[in-house]
N, C-alpha and C positions, 0 to 999 in steps of 0.2 A: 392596790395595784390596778392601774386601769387596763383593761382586755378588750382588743378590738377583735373581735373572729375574723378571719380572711379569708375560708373556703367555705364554700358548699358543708363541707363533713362539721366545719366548726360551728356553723349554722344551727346545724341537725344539732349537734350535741348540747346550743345553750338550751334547746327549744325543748330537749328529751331534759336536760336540768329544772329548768322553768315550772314545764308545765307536766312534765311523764313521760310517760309511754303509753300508750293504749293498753295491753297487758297490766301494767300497774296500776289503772284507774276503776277497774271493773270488777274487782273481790266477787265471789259468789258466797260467802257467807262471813261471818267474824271472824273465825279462825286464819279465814286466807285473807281478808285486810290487813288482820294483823303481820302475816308472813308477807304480804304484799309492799308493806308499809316496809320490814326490815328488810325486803330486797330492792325496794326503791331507793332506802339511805345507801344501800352497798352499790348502785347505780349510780347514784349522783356522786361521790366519795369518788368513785373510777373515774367518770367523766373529769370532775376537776382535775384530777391527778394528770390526765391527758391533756387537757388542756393548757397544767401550770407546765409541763412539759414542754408542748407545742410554743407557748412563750417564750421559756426562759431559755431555752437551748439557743446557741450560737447558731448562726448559719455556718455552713461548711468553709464557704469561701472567707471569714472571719477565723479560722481556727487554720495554725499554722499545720500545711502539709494535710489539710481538708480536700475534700473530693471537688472537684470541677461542676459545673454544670452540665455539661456534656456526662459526667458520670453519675451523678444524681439521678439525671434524664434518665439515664440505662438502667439503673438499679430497681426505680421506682418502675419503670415497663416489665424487667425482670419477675419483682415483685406484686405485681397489680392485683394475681389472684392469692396471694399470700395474705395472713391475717392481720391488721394492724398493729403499730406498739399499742398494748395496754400492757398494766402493773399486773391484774390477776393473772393473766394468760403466761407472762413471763415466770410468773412463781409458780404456775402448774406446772408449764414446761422447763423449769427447773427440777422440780419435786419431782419429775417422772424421769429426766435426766440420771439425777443424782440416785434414784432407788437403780438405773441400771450402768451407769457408767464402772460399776466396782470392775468389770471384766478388764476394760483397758487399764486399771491401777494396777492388776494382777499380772497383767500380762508384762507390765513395763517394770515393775519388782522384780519379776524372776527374771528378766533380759538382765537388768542389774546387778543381781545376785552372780549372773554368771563373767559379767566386763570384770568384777571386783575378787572374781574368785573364793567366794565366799563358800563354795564348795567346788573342788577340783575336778572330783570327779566329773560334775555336771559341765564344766568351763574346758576340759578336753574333750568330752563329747560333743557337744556343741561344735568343738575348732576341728572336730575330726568330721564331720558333716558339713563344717562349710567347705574342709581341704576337699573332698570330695565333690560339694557343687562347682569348686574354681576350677579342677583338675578332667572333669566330665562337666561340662554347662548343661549337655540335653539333661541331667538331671532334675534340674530344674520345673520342666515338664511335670514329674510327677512328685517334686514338693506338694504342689495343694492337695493332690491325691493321699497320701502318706499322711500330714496332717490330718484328713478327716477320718482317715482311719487309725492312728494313734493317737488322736488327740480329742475324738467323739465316739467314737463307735466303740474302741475295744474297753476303752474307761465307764462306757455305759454298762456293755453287756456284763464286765465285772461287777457291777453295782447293781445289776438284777440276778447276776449267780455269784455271789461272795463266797470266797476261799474259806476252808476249816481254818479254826484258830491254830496256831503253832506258837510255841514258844521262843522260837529260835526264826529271827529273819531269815524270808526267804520270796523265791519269787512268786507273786498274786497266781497260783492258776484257781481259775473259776471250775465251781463246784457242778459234777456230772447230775443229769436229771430235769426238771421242770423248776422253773426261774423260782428264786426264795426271797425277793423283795420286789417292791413295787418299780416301778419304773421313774426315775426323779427328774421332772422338769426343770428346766432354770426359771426361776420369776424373779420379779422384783422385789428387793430388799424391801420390808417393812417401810414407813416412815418414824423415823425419833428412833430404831433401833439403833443397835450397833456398831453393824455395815454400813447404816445409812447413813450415824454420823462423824464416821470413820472417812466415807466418800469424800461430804461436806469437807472436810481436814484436806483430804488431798486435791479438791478442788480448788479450794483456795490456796493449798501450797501452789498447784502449776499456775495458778492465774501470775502469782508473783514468781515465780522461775520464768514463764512465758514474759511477762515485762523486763525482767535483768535481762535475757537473752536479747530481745528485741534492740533495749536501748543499748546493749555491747556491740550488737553486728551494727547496729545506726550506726553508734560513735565511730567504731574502725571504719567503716567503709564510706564515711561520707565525706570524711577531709580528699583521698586521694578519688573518687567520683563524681564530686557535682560539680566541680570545675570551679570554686568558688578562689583557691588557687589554682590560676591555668596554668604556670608553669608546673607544676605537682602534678596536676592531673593529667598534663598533656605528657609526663614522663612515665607516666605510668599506665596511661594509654598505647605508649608506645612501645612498651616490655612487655604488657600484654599481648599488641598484636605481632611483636617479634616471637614470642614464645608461642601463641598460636599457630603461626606460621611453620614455627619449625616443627610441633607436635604433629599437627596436619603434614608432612614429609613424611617423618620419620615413624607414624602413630601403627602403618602396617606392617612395620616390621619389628615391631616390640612384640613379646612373649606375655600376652596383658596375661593370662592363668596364672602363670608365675608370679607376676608382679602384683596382682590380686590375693591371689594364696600370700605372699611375703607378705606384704601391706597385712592383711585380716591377723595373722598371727604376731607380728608387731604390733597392733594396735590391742588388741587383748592382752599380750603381754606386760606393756605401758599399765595397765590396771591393778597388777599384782603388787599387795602391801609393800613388797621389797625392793620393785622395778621403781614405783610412784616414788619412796623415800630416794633412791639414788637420782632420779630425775632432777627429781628438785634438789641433790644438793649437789647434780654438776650442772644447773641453769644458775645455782649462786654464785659458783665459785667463779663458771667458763663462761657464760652465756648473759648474765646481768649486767658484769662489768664493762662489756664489748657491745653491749644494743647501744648506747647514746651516741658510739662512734662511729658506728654503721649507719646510723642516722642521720651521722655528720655529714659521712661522704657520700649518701643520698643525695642529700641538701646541698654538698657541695658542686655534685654534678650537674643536679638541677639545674642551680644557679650558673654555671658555665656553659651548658652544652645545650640548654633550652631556651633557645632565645623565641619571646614573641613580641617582633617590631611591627605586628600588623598595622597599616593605615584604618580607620574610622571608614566602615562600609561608604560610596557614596552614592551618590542620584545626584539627576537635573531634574530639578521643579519650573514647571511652566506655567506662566499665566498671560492672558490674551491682553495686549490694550486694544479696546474698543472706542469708537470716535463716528460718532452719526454726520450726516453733511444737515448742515443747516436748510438748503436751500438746491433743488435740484439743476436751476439755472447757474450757478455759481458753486466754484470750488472752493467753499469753505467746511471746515468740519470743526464738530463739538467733541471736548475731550468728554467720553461717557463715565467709563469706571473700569478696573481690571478684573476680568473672568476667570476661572478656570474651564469655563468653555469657550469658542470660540464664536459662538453663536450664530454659525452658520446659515443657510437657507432651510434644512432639511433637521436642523435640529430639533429638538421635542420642545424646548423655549418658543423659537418660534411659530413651533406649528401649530403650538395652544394658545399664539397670540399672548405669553407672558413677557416681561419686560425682563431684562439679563439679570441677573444677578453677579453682586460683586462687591468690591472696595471700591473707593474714592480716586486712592493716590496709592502709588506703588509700595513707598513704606507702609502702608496699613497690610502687607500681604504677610501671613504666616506661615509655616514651615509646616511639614504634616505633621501629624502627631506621631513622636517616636522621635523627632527629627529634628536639625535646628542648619541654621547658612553656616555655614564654613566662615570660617574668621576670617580669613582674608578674600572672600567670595565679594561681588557684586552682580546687581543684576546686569545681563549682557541682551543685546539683541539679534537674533537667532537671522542671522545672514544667509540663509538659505531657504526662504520660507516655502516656495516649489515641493520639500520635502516632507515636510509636514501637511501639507496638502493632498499630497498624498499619501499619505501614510492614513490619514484623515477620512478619506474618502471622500473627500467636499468637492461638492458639486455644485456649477454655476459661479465658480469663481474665477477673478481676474489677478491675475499675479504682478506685482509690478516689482523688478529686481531692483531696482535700482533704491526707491524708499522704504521696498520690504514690506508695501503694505497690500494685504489680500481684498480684495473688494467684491461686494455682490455685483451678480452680474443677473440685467432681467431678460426678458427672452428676446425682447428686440437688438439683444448684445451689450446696451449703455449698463453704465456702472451705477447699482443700486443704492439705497442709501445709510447700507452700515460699512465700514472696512478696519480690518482690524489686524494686529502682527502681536507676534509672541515673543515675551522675553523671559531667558532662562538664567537661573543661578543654580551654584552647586550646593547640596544639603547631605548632613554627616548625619548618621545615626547616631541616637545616644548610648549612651554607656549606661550600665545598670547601676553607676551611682551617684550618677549627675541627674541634676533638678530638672 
């Protein structure tokens, strides 16, 4: 593989491969050459790695649905005092990840436990705490309060004054007197235990639930949002902002606690073994057979009630012909070439004494880019040239209505030796799937 370095940083890195580092080249005795030596192989091993990186990775703007440059720009300013990709740095900061991420696995289990009702008790509790924050909001307020004291503090102080043993459940009360256990910090899991490769397991479970979710919400929502069908999208742009429309009327005088409170206990209950089994078997019986025909008369409304006959954006494209006089005694002129300037007195052409630039002949002229002439278009010559003169701002010029050509004019009032008129054709934009 040939490797050309591009930056500064790629520079550094062949030169720290090459030749070392200063640190690695200085051992103070045999023992540390020798450790010097196996931290320079774990130095140069990294470098490549970065390097084969730095090569083989696509650019953003080659990978479909990649960042912009403009966003790169931003990310990399964002990031400037952040540490660079390397491989070790990502496996520490995994490793140090994965020994403490177990609290979010825990937390998102027992949420579960309780959607599935895996214990009732705990999934009416729960639904009677949230009826309460629908039905009183200022509650809310002292949620985080209430959590650090029911979910740190009194859990703690039980765990440095532990209850007598009983034979018979009952509720934890903490034992009178001076604390009987130490006090238990949270740390991090071991590495290779347990916990830690229990973590690992539901790490890589949500990596790939995080991609099914991603690529299901892609797939739904990008046929009726990127316009790629604009009658699809444009009908559903427009139910959208009909129904926002009306929600914004009607939205202050809805009972939303009510309809929160309904919504939360509907939606838990949906969960329950017996609710999930009947769902599913009135979506087969009632609901599966009637989706491809609601689909239909989607599709068919579309298709009648969306009409887009838009014409092809357009523009007038101009360009100058320019014509020198041969001979100041005599009114003859040379055909020069066609501008898109005008090349006025006051222009930056000629004030740096450059010669115009242009085409030859009128067909060598192209359309802008995006752009192309309109099919039945030709070039016309612009019958009003007074207007563009002014519009121009050009100064020391002579208008002649009549042949439509504009002429320098010198300070003794005679007619200079460029003169030039503009002719305009109409240009369509292109379509995003024409050449």
């Amino acid at each position: 593989m040939n490797y050309a370095p591009r930056t500064l940083r790629e520079f550094s890195a062949l030169k720290d491969i090459l030749y070392g580092s200063d640190d690695a080249t200085s051992p103070s005795s045999s023992h540390d050459s020798s450790g010097s030596k196996e931290s320079r192989k774990d130095h140069i091993t990294d470098k490549l790695l970065e390097l084969l990186f730095a090569s083989a990775l696509p650019t953003a703007d080659a990978v479909n649905g990649g960042s912009t440059m403009t966003d790169v720009a931003e990310r990399l300013q964002d990031q400037k005092n952040r540490p660079a990709f390397s491989v070790p740095v990502m496996g520490r900061n995994f490793s140090r990840l994965n020994a403490r991420i177990g609290v979010v696995f825990r937390l998102q289990f027992k949420i579960r436990r309780i959607l599935i009702w895996r214990n009732p008790n705990h999934t009416f509790s729960a639904l009677a705490i949230y009826s309460f924050l629908c039905l009183y909001p200022f509650l809310l307020i002292l949620f985080p309060v209430v959590v650090v004291l029911l979910g740190f503090m009194v859990p703690a102080f039980v765990q440095r004054h532990p209850p007598p043993p009983s034979p018979l459940p009952s509720f934890p009360v903490p034992s009178e007197g001076p604390p009987l256990a130490e006090a238990r910090e949270p740390r991090p899991v071991p590495e290779l235990s347990r916990d830690f490769l229990m973590n690992m397991r539901d790490v890589q479970n949500a990596m790939d639930d995080f991609t099914h979710a991603y690529d299901k919400i892609v797939g739904t929502l990008t046929k009726p949002t990127n316009f790629k069908d604009e009658q699809y999208s444009s009908a559903v742009y427009l139910a959208l902002l009909v129904v926002g429309a009306v929600m914004f009327v009607i939205s202050p005088y809805l009972p939303w606690r009510h309809i929160f409170l309904v919504w939360g206990w509907a939606v838990v209950t949906m969960g329950h073994p017996k609710a999930r089994r009947l769902l599913k078997s009135s979506h087969d019986m009632y609901v599966s057979p009637r989706e491809h025909q609601l689909s239909n008369l989607f599709d068919a409304w579309v298709q009648k009630d969306i009409v887009l006959d838009e014409l092809p954006e357009q523009r007038h494209v101009e360009i100058f012909e320019l014509q020198r006089q041969k001979n100041s005694d005599v009114d003859e002129w040379d055909d020069w070439l066609f501008s898109a300037a005008p090349y006025d007195a006051l222009s930056p052409q000629r004030a740096s004494k450059q010669r115009p630039q242009g085409v030859r002949f009128l067909d060598e002229v192209l359309p802008p880019v995006g752009w192309k002439f309109g099919q039945n278009s030709a070039w016309k010559l612009d019958l009003r040239p007074a207007e563009w003169v002014l519009q121009r701002s050009v100064v020391g010029a002579d208008v002649d209505n009549n042949s439509k050509w504009v002429y320098d004019t010198t300070l003794s009032g005679r007619r200079g030796e460029w003169r030039r008129r503009r002719w305009l054709r109409v240009c369509e934009r292109h379509s995003a799937g024409e050449e």
